[in-house]
C-alpha positions as CSV (number, residue, x, y, z in Angstrom):
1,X,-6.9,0.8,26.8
2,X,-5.2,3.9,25.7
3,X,-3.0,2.6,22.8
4,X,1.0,2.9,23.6
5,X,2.6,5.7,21.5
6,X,6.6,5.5,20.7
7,X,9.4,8.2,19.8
8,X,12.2,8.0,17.8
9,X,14.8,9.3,16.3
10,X,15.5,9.7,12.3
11,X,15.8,6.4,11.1
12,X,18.0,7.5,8.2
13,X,20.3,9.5,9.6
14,X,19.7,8.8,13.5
15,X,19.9,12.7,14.4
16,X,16.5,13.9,16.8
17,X,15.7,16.6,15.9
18,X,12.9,16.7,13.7
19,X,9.5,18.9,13.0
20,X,6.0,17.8,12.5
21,X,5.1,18.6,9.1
22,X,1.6,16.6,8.4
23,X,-0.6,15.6,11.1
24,X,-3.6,13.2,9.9
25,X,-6.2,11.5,11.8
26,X,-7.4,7.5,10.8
27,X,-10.4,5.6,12.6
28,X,-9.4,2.3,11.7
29,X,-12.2,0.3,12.9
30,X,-9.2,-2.4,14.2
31,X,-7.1,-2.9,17.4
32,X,-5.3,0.2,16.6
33,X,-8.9,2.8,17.2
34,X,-9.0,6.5,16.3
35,X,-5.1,7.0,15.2
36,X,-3.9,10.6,15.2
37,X,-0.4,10.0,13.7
38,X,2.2,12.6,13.5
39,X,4.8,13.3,10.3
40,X,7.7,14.7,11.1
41,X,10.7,15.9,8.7
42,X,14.2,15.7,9.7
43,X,16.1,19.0,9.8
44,X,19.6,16.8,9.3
45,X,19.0,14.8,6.0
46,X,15.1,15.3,5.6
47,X,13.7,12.0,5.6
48,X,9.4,12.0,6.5
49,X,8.9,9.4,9.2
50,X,5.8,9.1,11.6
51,X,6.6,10.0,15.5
52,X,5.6,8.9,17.9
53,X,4.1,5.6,16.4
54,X,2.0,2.6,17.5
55,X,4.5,0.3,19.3
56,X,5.5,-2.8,16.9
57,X,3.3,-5.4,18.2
58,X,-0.1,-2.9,17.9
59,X,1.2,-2.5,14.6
60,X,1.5,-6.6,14.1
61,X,-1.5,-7.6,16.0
62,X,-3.3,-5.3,13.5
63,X,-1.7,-7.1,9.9
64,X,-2.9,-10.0,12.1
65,X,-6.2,-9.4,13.0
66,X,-7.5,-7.2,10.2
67,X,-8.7,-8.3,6.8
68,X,-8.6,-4.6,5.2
69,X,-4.6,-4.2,6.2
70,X,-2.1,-4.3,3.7
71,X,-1.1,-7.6,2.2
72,X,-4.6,-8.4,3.3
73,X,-6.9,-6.6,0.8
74,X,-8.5,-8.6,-2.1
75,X,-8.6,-7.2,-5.7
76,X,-8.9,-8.3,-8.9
77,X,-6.8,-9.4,-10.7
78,X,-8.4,-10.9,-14.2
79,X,-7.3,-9.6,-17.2
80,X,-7.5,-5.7,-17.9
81,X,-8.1,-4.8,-14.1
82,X,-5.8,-2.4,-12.5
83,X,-3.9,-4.6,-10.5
84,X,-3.2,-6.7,-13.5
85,X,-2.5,-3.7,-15.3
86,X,0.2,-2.7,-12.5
87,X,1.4,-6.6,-12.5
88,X,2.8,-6.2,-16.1
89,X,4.8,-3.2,-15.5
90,X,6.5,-4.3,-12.4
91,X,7.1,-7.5,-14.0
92,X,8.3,-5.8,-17.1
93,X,10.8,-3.5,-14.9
94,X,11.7,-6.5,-12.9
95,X,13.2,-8.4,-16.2
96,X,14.7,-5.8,-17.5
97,X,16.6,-5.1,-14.5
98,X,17.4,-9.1,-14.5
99,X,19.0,-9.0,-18.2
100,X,22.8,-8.8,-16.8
101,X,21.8,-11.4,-13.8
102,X,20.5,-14.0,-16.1
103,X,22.9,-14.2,-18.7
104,X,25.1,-16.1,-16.0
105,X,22.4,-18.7,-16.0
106,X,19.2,-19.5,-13.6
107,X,19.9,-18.3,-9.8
108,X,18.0,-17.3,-7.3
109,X,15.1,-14.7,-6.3
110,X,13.4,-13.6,-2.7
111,X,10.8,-11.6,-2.6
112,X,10.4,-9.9,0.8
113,X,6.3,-9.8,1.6
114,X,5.5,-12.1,-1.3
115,X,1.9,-12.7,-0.8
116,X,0.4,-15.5,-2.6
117,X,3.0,-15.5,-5.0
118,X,1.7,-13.0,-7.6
119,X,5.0,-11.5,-9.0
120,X,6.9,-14.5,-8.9
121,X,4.7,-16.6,-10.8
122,X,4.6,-14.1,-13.4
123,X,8.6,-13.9,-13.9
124,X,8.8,-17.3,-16.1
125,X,11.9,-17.6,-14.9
126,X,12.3,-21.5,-15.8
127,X,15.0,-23.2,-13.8
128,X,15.3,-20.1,-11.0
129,X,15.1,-20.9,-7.3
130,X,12.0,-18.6,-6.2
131,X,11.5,-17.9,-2.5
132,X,9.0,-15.6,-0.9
133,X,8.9,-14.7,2.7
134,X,5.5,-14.3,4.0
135,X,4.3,-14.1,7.4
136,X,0.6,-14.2,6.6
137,X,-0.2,-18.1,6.9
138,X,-3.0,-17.7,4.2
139,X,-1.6,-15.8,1.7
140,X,1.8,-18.4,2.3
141,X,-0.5,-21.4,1.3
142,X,-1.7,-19.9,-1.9
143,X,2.0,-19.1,-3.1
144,X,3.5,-22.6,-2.2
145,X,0.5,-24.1,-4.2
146,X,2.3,-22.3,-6.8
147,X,5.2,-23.5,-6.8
148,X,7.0,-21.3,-4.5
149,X,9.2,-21.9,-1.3
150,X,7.5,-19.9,1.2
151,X,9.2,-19.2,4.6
152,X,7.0,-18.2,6.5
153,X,8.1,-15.4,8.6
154,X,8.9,-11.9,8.3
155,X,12.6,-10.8,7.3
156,X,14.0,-10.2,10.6
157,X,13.1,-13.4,12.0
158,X,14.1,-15.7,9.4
159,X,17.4,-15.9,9.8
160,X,18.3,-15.8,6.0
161,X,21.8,-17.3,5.5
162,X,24.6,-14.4,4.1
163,X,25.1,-14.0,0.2
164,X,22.4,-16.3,-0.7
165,X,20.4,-14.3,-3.5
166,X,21.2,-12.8,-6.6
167,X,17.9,-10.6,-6.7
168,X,15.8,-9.4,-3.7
169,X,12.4,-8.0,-4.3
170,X,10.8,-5.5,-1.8
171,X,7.1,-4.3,-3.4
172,X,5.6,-1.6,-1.1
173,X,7.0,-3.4,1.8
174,X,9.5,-1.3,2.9
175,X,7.3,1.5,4.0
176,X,5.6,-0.5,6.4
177,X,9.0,-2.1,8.0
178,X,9.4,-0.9,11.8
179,X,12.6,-0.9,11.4
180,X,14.4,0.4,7.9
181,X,18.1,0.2,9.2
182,X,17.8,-3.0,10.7
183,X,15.8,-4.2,7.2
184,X,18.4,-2.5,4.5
185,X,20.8,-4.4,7.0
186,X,19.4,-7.7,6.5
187,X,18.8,-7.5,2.6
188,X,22.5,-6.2,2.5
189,X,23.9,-8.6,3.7
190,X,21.6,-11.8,1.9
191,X,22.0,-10.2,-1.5
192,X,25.2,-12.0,-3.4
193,X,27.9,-9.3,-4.6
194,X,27.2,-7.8,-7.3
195,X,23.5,-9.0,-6.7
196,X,20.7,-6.9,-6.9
197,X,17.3,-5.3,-5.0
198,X,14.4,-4.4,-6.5
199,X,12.3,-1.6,-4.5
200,X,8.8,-0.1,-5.1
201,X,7.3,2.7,-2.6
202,X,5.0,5.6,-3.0
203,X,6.3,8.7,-4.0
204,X,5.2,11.5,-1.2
205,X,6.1,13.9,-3.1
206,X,3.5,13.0,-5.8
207,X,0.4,12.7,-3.0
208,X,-3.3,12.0,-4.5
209,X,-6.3,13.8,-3.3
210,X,-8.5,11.9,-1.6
211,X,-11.2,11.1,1.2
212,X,-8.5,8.1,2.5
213,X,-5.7,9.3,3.7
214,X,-2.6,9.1,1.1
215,X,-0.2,8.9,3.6
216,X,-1.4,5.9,5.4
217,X,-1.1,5.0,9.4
218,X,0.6,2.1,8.2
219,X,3.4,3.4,6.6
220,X,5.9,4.4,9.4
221,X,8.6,5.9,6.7
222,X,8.0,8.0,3.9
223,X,10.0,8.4,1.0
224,X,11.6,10.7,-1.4
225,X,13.8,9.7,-4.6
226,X,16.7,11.4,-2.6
227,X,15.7,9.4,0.8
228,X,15.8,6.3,-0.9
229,X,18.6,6.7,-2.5
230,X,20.8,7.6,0.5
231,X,19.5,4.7,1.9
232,X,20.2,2.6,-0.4
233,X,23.5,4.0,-0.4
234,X,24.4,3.6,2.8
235,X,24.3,0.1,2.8
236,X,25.9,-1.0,-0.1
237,X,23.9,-0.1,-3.1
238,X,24.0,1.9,-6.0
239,X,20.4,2.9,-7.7
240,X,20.9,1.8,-11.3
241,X,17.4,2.6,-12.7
242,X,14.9,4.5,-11.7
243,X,11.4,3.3,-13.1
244,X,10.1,6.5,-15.6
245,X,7.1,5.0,-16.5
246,X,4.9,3.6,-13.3
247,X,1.3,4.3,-13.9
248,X,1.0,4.9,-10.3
249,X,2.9,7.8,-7.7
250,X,5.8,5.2,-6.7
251,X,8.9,5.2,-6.9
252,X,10.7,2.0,-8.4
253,X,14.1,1.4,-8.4
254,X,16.9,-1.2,-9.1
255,X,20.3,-1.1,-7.2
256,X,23.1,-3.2,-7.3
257,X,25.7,-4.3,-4.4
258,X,28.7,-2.4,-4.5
259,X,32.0,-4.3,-3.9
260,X,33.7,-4.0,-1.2
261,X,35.4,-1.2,-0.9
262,X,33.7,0.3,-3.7
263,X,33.0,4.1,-3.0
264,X,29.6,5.1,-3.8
265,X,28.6,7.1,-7.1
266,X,25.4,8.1,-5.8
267,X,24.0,11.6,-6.2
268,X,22.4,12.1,-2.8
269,X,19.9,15.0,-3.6
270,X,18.2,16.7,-1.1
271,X,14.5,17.2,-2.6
272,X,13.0,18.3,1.0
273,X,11.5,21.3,-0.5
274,X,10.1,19.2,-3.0
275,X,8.3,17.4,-0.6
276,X,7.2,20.0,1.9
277,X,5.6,21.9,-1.6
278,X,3.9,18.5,-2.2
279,X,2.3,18.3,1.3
280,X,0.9,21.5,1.7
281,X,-0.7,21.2,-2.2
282,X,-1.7,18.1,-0.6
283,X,-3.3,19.4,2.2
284,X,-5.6,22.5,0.0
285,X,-6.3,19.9,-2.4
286,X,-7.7,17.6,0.1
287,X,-10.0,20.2,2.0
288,X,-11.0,20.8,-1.6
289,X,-12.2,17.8,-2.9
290,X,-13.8,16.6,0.7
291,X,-15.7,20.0,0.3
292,X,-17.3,19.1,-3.1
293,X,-17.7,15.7,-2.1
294,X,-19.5,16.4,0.5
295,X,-21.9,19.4,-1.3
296,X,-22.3,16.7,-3.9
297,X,-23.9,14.1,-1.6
298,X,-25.9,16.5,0.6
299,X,-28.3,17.3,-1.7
300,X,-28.3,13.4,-3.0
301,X,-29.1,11.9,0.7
302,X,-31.4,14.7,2.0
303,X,-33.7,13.2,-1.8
304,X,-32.8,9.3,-0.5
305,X,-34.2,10.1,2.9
306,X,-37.2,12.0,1.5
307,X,-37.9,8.8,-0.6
308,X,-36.8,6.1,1.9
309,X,-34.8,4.6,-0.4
310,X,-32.5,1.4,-0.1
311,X,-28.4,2.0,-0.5
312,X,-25.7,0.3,-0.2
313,X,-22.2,1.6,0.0
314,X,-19.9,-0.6,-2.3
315,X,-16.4,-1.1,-0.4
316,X,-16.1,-2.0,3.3
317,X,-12.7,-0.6,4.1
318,X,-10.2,2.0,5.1
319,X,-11.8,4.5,2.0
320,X,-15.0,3.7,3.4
321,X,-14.8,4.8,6.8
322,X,-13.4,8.2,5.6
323,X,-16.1,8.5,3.5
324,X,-18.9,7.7,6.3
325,X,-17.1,10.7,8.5
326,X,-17.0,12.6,6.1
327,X,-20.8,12.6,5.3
328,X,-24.1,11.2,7.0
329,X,-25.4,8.1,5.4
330,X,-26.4,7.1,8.9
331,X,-30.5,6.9,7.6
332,X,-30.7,5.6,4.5
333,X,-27.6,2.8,4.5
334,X,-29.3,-0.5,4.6
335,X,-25.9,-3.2,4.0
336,X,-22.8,-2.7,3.1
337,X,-21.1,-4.5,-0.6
338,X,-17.8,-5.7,-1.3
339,X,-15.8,-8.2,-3.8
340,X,-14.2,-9.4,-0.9
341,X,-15.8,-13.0,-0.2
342,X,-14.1,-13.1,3.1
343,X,-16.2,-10.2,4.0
344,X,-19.7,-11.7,3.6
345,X,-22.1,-12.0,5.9
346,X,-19.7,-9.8,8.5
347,X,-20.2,-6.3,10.1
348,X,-19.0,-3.2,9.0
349,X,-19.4,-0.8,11.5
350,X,-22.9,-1.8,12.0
351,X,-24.5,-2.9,8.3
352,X,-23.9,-6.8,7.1
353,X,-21.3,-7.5,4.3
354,X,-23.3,-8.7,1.0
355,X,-21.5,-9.6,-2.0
356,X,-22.0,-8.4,-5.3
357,X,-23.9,-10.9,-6.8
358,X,-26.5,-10.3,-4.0
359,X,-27.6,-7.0,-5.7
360,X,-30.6,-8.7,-7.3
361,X,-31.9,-9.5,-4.4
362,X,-31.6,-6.4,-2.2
363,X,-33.9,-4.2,-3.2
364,X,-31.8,-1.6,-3.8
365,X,-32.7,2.2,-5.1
366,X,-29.0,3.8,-5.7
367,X,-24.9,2.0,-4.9
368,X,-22.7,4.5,-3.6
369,X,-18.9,3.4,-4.5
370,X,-16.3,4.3,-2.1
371,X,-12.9,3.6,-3.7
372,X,-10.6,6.0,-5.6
373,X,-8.7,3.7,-7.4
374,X,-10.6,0.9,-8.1
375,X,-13.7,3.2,-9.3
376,X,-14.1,2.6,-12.5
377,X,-13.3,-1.0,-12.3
378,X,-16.0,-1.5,-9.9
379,X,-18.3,0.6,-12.0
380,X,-17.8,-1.2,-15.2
381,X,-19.1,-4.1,-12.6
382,X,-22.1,-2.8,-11.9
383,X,-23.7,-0.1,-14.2
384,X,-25.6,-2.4,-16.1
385,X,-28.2,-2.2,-12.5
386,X,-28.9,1.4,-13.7
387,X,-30.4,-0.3,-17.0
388,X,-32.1,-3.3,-15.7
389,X,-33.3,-2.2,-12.0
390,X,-33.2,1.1,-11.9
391,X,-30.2,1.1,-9.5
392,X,-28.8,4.6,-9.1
393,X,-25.2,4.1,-9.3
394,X,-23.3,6.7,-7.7
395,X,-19.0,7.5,-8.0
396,X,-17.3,9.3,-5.4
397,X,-15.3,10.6,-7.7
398,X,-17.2,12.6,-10.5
């Protein structure tokens, strides 16, 4: 079934009239197929969204269904790993931005896409009513084993009473949300006065070369500084504080609710040529590094071929299906590893999902590791192999 494509019109400004300024292509090995998904800039105010784009229930059928979406993906998080790493410095932010707030005394805090609970937990905030909405049953249970009161449901169908929360917490949800106006609505009108929200997104105009795709098929919006604050603006807030220090290319921001009335201070920038500068650096850097990626594991498979030998590619997801169109491993794959244990003993594309502490037992002669990110975490994992089997352990990356 061909999937159902929809247009519309610039979500931040609501003018149509936009041009298509980035054009990637996704297999996502889920409901969603072979994507082709087209970026368009706004001539009015300049804001990146994707159109056309999958309709909204392709789009929820897919968080649904698919255990590599967003919200979805397991990582570590023990002590020194990057996602612990990037869990102190949101939290850090977060209480900062909370000082004024919690010299009144303990209120309240929702945190819009909470997962299992992660960042709330972490607060310490002794005495505060902490909610999370989450419409992922699983990841729900975890947080109310916590401690947390999970509604579970996503933010436009919770019916959230008015002027119930001092602090609202959106963490690289707002990208994905098929709907901005309707959401920056909603959290408007839930946050107390003078309350505040608390918003992390990546930064496109700080893309990362890669073999997956920076700007993600899930992301229907795309953010600049200046887009995000306009739209922050026009519904209320006024960006305080602008995180200078994320380890990561997000931006993270605290606003506060204007009274009414209140005209807004904001300085509304227009950084459009910022970001169209970005993309096509983007773009050359991209063809660049798939170029030497590519040179760099022809000469490597043609020699595991030659030998038969065993390999395993270490990540079954989203980085990993760029990877395997990117270059042939067709012959010499025998399974497929990942930390995920939901993953064991499932296809990927058409090798069985082992686990990591299966590597003994494989028989393997070299690990290829297909992540950007998590590379060196993953590699500090496993390159003890190289020592005590033999295992040729192989970064993307170099």
């Amino acid at each position: 079934m061909k999937l159902e494509m929809v247009y519309i019109a610039c979500q931040l400004c609501g003018e149509d009239d936009a041009e298509p300024v980035y054009k990637p292509v996704h297999e996502t090995g889920s409901v969603l197929g072979r994507l082709e998904v087209q970026n368009v800039l706004c001539r009015s105010c300049g804001f990146m969204y994707a159109n056309p784009r999958p309709t909204k229930q392709a789009l929820l059928q897919y968080y649904a269904q698919e255990v590599s979406a967003s919200g979805s993906v397991y990582h570590a998080t023990t002590e020194g790993s990057r996602d612990a790493r990037l869990a102190a410095e949101q939290r850090e932010f977060f209480l900062n931005c909370l000082e004024a707030v919690r010299s009144m005394g303990p209120g309240s805090v929702l945190d819009i896409g909470c997962s299992t609970g992660d960042l709330l937990s972490a607060l310490g905030l002794a005495g505060w009513r902490l909610v999370g909405l989450e419409p992922s049953v699983h990841a729900a249970k975890i947080a109310s084993s916590r401690g947390i009161e999970v509604i579970p449901r996503d933010l436009e169908s919770a019916s959230l009473p008015e002027a119930t929360f001092d602090v609202v917490s959106c963490i690289h949800v707002l990208e994905h949300m098929y709907d901005v106006k309707t959401a920056m609505s909603v959290i408007s009108s839930i946050v107390k006065p003078a309350g505040l929200v608390i918003i992390e997104v990546p930064d496109s105009t700080k893309p990362v070369a890669q073999i997956a795709e920076f700007f993600s098929f899930e992301h229907v919006s795309y953010f600049t500084r200046g887009t995000l604050t306009r739209l922050l603006g026009d519904f209320g807030f006024e960006a305080e504080k602008f995180d200078t220090d994320v380890s990561v290319p997000n931006l993270r921001v605290c606003a506060k609710k204007r009274d009414k009335g209140e005209e807004s201070r904001q300085d509304e920038a227009d950084d459009r040529e910022e970001l169209l500068a970005a993309l096509s650096k983007h773009k050359e850097e991209t063809q660049k590094l798939e170029q030497r990626i590519a040179d760099r594991f022809t000469p490597l498979i043609a020699q595991w071929k030659k030998t038969s030998a065993r390999v395993a590619i270490y990540g079954a997801g989203m980085h990993a299906r760029f990877l395997l169109e990117l270059v042939d491993f067709n012959d010499c794959i025998v399974c497929m590893l990942d930390t995920d244990p939901r993953k064991h003993g499932t296809r990927f594309v058409r090798w069985e999902v082992r686990g990591p502490q299966m590597i003994e037992k494989l028989g393997l002669d070299a690990i290829v590791i297909s992540s950007r990110d998590y590379q060196e975490e993953i590699y500090e994992t496993i390159a003890h192999y190289q020592d005590t089997l033999g295992i040729e352990v192989v970064k993307c990356y170099p």
